[in-house]
N, C-alpha and C positions, 0 to 999 in steps of 0.2 A: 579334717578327719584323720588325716595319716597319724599327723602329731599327737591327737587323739588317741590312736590306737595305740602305739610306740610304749606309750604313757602306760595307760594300760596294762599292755602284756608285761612292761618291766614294777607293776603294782602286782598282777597277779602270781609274777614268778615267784618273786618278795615272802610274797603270801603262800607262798607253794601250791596254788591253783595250777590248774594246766590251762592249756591255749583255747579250750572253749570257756574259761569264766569270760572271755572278753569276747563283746556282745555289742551289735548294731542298736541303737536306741532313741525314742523320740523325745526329746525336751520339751517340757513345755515354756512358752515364751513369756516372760513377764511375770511367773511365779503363779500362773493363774489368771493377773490380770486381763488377757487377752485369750477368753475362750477360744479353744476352738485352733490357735496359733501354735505349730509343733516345729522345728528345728532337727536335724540329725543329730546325735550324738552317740559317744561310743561308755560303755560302764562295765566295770568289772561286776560280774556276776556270783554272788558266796551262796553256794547252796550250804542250807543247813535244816535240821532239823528244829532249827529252834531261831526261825528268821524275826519272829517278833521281839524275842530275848536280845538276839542282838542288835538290833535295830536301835532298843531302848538304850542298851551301856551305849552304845555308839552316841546318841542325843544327848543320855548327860554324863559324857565323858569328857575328859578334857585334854585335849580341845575335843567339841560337840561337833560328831561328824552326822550328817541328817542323807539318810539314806530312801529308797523305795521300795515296796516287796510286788513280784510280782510273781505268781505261779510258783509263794512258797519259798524264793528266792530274793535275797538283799541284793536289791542294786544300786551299786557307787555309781552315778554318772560324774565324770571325767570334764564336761562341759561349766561347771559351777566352779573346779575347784583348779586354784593357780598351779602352775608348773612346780614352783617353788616350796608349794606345800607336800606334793607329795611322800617325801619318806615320813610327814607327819600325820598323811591317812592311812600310810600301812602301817606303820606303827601304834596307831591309834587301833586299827582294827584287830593287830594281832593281840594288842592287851584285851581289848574288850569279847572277845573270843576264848581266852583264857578263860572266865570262869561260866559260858555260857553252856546250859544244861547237865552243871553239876548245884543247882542252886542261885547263881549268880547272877 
């Protein structure tokens, strides 16, 4: 979880979030296949007003970042995705934000 967070806060600074986008959070285990089975994890948190909009560029963006909304808010959980990827989810995230609730 520490590693988790680290991650995190250096994705949301990236992203010029401040230190509450990053957020306690439950995984689900096995993608669904094991109802009911939850794991801790930590996700950057993007409030936006337009969390559907981004969600979508995120999905068929490239590379296809698959995010979750909850309370209106996109959450990245940090649990799915490799170390090694990250400057490619904030990077990913800050283009697809680019044209999100001017049409885009």
């Amino acid at each position: 979880m520490d590693d988790l967070r680290v991650r995190a806060r250096r994705i949301a600074a990236w992203l010029g979030l401040g230190e509450s986008a990053v957020i306690a959070c439950d995984a689900t285990i096995g993608g669904g296949s094991l109802p009911g089975d939850r794991m801790d994890s930590v996700a950057v948190r993007i409030e936006t007003a337009h969390a559907d909009g981004l969600a979508k560029r995120l999905r068929t963006g490239d590379p296809p970042v698959v995010g979750r909304i909850e309370d209106d808010a996109l959450l990245l959980d940090l649990r799915t995705v490799e170390p090694a990827d990250d400057d490619a989810l904030a990077n990913a995230v800050a283009r697809a934000a680019e044209g999100v609730g001017r049409g885009g």
